[in-house]
DRENGU-433062 format. One line per 2 residues: their letters; for each residue x, y, z of N, C-alpha, C, O. Coordinates in Angstrom, 3 decimals, always signed. Example, Ala and Ser with C-alpha at 12.3 -4.5 7.8 and 13.67 -1.06 7.14 Angstrom:
# residues 2
as) +13.190,-5.690,+7.800,+12.300,-4.500,+7.800,+13.200,-3.300,+7.800,+14.236,-3.319,+8.465; +12.850,-2.250,+7.080,+13.670,-1.060,+7.140,+12.900,+0.030,+7.870,+13.409,+1.138,+8.039 .
//
This chain:
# residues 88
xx) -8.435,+10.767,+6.433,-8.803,+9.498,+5.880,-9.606,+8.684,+6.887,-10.600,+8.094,+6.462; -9.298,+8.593,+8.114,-9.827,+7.704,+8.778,-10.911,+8.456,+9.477,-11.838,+7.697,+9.761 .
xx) -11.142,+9.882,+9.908,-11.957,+10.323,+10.324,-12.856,+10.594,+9.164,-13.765,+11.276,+9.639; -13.070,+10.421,+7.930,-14.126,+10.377,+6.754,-15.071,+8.895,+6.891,-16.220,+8.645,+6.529 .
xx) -13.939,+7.990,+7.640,-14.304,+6.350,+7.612,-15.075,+6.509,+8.898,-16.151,+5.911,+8.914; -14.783,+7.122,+9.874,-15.247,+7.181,+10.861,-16.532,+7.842,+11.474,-17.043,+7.646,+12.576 .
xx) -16.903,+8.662,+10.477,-18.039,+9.802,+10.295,-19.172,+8.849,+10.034,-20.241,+8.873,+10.643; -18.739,+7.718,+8.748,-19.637,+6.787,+8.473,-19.770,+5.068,+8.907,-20.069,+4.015,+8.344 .
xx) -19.453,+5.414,+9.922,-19.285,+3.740,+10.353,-20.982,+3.801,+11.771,-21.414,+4.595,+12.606; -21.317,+2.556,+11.283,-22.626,+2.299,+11.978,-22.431,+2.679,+13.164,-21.383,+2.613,+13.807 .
xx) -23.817,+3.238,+13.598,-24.405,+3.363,+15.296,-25.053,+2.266,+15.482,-25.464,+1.289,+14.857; -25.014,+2.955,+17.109,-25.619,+1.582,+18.014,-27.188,+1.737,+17.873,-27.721,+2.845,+17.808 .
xx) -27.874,+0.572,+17.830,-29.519,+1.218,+18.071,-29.551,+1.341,+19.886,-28.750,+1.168,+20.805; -31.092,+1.776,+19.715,-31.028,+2.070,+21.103,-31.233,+1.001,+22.253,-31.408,+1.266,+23.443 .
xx) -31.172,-0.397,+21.613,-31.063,-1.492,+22.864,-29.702,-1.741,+22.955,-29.398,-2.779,+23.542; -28.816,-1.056,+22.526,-27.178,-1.336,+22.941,-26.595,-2.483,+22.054,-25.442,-2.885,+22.207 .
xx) -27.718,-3.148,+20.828,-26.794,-4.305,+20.594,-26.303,-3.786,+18.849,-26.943,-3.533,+17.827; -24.821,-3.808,+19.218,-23.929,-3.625,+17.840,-23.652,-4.201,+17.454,-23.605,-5.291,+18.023 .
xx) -23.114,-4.060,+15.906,-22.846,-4.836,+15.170,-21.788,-5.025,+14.426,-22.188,-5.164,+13.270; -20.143,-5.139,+14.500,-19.086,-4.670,+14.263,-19.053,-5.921,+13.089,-18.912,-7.074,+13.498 .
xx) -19.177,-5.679,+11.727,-18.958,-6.518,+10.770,-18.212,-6.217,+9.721,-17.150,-5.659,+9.996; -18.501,-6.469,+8.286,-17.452,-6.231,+7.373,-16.906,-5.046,+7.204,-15.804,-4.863,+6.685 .
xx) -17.942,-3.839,+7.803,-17.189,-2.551,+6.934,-15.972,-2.045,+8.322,-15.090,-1.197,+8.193; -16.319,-2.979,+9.786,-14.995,-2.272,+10.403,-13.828,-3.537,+9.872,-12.712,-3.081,+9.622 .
xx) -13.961,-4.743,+9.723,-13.130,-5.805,+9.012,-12.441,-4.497,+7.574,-11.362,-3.942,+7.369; -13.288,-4.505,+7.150,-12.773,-4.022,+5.479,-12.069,-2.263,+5.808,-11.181,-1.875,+5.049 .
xx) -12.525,-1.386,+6.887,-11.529,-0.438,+7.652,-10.389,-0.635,+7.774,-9.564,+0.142,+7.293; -9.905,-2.171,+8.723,-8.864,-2.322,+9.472,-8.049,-2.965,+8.130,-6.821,-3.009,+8.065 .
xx) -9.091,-3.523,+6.928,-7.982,-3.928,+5.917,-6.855,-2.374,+5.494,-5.654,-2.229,+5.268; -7.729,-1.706,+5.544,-7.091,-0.382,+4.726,-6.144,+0.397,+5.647,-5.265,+1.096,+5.141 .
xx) -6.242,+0.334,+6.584,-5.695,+0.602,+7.402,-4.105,-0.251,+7.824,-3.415,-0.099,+8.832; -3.921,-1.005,+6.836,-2.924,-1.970,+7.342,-2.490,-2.951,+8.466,-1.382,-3.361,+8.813 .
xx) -3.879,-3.208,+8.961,-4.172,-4.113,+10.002,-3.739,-5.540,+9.818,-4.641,-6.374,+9.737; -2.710,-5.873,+9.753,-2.354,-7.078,+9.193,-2.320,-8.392,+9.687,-1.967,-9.276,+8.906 .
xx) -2.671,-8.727,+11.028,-2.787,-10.170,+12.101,-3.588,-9.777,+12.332,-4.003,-8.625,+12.208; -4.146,-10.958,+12.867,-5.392,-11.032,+13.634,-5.657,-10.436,+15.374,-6.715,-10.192,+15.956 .
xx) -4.371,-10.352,+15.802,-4.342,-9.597,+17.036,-4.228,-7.678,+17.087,-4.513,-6.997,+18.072; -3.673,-7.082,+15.560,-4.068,-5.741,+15.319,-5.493,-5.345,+14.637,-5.943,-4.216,+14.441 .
xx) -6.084,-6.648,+14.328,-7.613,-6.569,+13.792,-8.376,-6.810,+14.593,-9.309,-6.140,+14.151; -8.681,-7.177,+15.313,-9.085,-7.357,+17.018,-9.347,-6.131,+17.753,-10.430,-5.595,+17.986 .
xx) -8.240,-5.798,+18.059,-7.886,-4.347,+18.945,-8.439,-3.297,+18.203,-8.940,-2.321,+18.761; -8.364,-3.479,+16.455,-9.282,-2.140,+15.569,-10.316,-2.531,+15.678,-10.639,-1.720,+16.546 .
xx) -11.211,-3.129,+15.540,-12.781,-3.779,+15.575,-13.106,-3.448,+16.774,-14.312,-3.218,+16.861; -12.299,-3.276,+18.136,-12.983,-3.386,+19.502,-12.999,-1.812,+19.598,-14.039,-1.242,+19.927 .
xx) -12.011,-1.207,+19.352,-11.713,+0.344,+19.268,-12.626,+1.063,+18.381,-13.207,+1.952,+19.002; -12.904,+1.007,+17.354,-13.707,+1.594,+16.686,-15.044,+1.031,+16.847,-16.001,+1.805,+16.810 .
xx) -15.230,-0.214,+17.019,-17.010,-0.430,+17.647,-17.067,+0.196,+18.637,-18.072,+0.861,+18.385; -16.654,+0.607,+19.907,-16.880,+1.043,+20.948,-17.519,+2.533,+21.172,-17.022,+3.596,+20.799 .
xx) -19.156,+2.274,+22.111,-19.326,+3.746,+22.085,-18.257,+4.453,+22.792,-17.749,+5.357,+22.128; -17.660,+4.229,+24.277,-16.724,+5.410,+24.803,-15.610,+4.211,+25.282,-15.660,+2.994,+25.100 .
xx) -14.743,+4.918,+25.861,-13.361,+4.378,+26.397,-13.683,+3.254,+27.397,-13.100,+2.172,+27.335; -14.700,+3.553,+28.394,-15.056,+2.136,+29.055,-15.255,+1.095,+28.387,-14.602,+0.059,+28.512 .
xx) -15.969,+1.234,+27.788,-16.269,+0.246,+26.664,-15.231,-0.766,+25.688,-15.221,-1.977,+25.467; -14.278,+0.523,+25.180,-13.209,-0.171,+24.830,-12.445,-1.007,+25.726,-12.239,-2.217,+25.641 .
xx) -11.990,-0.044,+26.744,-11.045,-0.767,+27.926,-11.799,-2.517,+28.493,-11.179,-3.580,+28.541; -13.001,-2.326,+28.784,-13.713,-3.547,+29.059,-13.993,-4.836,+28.460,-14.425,-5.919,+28.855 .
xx) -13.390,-4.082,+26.803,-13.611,-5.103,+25.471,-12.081,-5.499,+25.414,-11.656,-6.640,+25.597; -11.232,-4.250,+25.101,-9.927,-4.923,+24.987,-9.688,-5.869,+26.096,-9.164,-6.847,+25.562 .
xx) -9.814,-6.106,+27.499,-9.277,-6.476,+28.855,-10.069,-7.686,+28.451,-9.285,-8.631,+28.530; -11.112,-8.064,+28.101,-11.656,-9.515,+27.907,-11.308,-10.383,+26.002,-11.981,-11.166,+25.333 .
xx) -10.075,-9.765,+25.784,-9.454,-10.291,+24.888,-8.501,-11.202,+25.250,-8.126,-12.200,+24.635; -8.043,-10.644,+26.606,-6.975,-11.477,+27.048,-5.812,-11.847,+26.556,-5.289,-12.955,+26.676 .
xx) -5.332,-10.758,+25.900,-4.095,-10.776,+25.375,-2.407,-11.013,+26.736,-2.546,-10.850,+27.948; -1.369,-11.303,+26.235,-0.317,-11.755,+27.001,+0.987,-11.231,+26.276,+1.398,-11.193,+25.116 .
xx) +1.339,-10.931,+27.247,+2.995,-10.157,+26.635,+3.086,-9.396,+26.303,+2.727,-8.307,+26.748; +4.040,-9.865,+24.612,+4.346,-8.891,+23.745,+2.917,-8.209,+22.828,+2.731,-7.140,+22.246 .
xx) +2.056,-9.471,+23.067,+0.411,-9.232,+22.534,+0.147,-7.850,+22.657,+0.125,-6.987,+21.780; -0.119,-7.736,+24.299,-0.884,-6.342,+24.729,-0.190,-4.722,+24.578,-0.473,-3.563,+24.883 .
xx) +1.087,-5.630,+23.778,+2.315,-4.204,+22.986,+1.255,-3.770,+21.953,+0.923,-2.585,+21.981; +0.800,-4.422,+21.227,-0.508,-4.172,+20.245,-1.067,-3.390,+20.250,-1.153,-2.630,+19.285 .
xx) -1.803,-3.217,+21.543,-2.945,-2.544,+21.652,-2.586,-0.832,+21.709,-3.399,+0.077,+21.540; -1.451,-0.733,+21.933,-1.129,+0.804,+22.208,-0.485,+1.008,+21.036,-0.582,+2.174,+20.653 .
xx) +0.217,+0.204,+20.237,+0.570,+0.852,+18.275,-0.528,+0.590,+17.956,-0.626,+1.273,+16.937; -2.132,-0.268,+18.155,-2.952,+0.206,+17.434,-3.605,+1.953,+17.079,-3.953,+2.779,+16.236 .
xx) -3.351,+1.539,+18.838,-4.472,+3.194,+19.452,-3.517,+4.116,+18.810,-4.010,+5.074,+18.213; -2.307,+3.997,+18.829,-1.510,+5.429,+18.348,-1.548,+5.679,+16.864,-1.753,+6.785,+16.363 .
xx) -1.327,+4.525,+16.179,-2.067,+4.724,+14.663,-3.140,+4.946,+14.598,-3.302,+5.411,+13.469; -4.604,+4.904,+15.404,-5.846,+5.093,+15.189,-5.824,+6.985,+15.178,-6.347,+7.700,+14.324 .
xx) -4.919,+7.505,+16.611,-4.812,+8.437,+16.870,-4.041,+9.498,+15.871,-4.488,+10.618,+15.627; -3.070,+9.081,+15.445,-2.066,+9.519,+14.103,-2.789,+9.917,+13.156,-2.688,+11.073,+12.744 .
xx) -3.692,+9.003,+12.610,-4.613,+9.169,+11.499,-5.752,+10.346,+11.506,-6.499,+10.722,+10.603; -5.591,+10.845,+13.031,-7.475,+11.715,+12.932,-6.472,+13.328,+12.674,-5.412,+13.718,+13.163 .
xx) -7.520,+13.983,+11.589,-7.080,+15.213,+11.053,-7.476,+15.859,+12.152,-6.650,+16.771,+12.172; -8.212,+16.032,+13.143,-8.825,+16.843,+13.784,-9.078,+16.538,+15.456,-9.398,+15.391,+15.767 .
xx) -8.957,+17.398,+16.343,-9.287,+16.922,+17.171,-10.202,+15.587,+18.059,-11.035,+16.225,+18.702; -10.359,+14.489,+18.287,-11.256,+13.533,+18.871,-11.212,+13.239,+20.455,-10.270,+12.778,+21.100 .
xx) -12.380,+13.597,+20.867,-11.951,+13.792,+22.397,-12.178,+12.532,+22.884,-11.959,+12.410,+24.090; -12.646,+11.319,+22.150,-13.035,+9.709,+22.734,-11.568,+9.496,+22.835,-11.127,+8.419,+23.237 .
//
């Protein structure tokens, strides 16, 4: 399911500037993304070309506490969901 969503979710052009709008919003709906701090962490995760990227995006969210508990049940549901190997 999510790697079908993921096959088709926009690229970057080649000046680096992306555009993470309704269809990763309307993803993270389906996905059961339900606050605004697990919709966050999906929008930054799935816009991201590689893991730096993410890590550099999540870390300037600035999440606190129990917050940054978030970010790792996001990634593990992101991860749960892929039928197939993903080496990002």
């Amino acid at each position: 399911m999510l790697n079908s969503a993921l096959a088709d979710r926009p690229r970057r052009s080649s000046d680096g500037a992306g555009q993470p709008g309704h269809d990763y919003l309307k993803l993270a709906a389906d996905q059961r993304m339900n606050t605004d701090i697990r919709r966050s962490v999906f929008v930054v995760i799935m816009s991201s070309e590689d893991y730096m990227e993410a890590f550099e995006k999540l870390h300037g969210l600035g999440l606190k506490g129990s917050q940054e508990r978030e970010m790792s049940r996001v990634l593990l549901h992101c991860c749960l969901q892929e039928g197939a190997y993903n080496p990002y």
